[in-house]
KETOR-230972 format. One line per 10 residues: for each residue x, y, z of N, C-alpha, C. Coordinates in steps of 0.001 Angstrom, whole numbers, plus 500000, padded with zeros to 6 digits. Layout:
% KETOR-230972
X/Y/Z/X/Y/Z/X/Y/Z; ...
% end
This chain:
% KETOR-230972
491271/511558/513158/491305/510268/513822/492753/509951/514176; 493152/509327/515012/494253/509012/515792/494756/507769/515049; 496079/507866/515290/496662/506670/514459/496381/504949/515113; 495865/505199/516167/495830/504038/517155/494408/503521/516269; 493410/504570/516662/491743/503601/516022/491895/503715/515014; 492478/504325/513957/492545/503719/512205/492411/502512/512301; 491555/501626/511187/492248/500635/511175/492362/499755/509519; 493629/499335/509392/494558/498812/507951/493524/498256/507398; 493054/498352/506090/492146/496932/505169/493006/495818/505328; 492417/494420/505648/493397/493356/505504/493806/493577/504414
493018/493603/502958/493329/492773/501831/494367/493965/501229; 494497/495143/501539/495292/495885/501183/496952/495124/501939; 496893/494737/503256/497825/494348/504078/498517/493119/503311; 497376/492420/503034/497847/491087/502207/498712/491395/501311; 497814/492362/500124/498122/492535/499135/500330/493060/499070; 500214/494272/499835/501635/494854/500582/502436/493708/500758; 501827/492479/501627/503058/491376/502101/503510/490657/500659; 502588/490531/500025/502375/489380/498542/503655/489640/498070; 504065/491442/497791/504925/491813/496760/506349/491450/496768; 507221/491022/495602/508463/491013/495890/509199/491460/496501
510423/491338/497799/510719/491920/498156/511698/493234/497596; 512070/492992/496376/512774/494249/495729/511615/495686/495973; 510159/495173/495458/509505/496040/495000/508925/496823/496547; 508708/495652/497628/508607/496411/499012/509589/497077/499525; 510702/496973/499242/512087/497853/499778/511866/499214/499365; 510929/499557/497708/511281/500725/497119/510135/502095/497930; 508982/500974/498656/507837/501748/498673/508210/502365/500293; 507913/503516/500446/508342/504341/501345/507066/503912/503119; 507466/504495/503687/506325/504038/505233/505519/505085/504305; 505679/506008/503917/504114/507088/503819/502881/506191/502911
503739/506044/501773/503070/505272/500851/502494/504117/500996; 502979/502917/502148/502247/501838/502431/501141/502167/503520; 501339/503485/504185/500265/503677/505171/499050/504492/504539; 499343/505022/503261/498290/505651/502717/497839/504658/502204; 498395/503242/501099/497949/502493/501022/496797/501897/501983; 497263/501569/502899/496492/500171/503596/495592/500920/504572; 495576/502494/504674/494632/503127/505552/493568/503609/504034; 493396/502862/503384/492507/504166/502296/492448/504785/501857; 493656/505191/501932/494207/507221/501895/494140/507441/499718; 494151/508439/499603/494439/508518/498377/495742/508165/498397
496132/507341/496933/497269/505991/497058/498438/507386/495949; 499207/507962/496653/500523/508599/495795/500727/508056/494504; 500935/508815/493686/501657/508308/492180/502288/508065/492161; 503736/508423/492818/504884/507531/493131/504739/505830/493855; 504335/505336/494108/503144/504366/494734/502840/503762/493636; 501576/504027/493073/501128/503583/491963/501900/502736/490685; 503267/503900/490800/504259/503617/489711/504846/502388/489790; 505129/502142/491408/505692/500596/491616/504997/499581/491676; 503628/499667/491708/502835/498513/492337/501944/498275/490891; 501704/498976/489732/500715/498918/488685/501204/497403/487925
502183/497188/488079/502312/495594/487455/501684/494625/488287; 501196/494724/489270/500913/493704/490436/499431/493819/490649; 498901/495013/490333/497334/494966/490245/496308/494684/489323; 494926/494646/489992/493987/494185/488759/493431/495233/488786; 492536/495891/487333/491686/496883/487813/490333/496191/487858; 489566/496982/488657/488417/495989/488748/487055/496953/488015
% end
């Protein structure tokens, strides 16, 4: 699929804007686009954002 018709989960998008900005500076473009496209989410990723999530 083409990067154009992907399209972002809001609540993932939300979630990305919510974060401190220290902690958004650290997270790389790969990692917020695997984020917010679905993608399996990197461990490096994970490592910064696990204080900020719930598990459900």
């Amino acid at each position: 699929m083409t990067e154009s018709k992907r399209k972002a989960n809001p609540d993932r998008v939300a979630f990305l804007r919510s974060l401190p900005i220290e902690v958004k500076q650290e997270i790389s473009r790969e990692e917020s686009d695997a984020f917010m496209f679905e993608e399996e989410i990197p461990e490096s990723l994970y490592e910064k954002i696990k204080d900020y999530i719930t598990e459900e």
